[in-house]
N, C-alpha and C positions, 0 to 999 in steps of 0.2 A: 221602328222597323229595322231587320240589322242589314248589312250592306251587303249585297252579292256582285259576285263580277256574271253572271248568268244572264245571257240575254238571249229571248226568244224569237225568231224573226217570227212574220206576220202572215197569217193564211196558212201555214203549216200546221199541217195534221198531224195532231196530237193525240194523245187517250187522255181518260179523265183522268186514268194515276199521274201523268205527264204533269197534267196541269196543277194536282192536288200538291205533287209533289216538289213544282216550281214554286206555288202562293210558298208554299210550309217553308222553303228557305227563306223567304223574306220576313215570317212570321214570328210571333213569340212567344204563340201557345197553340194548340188545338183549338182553341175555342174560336181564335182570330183567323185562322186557318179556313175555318167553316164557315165562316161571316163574310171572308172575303172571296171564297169561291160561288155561295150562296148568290151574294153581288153581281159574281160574275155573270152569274147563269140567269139571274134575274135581269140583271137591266139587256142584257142582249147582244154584252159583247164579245160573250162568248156563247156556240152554240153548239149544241150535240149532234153526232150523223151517226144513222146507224144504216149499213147495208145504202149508200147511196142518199139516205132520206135525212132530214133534219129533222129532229126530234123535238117536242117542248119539254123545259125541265120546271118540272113544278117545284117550287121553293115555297115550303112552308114554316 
């Protein structure tokens, strides 16, 4: 993974581009990019809001 000086604090509301955008610097391809935000969404430690509401992100 390549090194970033980029750190995000914690509970801060983000968008998905935010976050897509954040994994893709540490990444070294698209592909690792989608596996690791996939992850993200899947184990739950990261979660979606829309309008107030938390969302489920289905990872298939």
């Amino acid at each position: 993974m390549k090194q970033t000086n980029q750190i995000l604090k914690p509970r801060q509301k983000l968008s998905l581009g935010d976050l897509i955008f954040a994994v893709s610097s540490c990444t070294k391809n698209t592909k690792e990019t989608v596996a690791a935000v996939a992850d993200l969404l899947g184990s739950g430690q990261v979660r979606l809001e829309s309008n107030g509401h938390f969302t489920r992100a289905r990872v298939c």
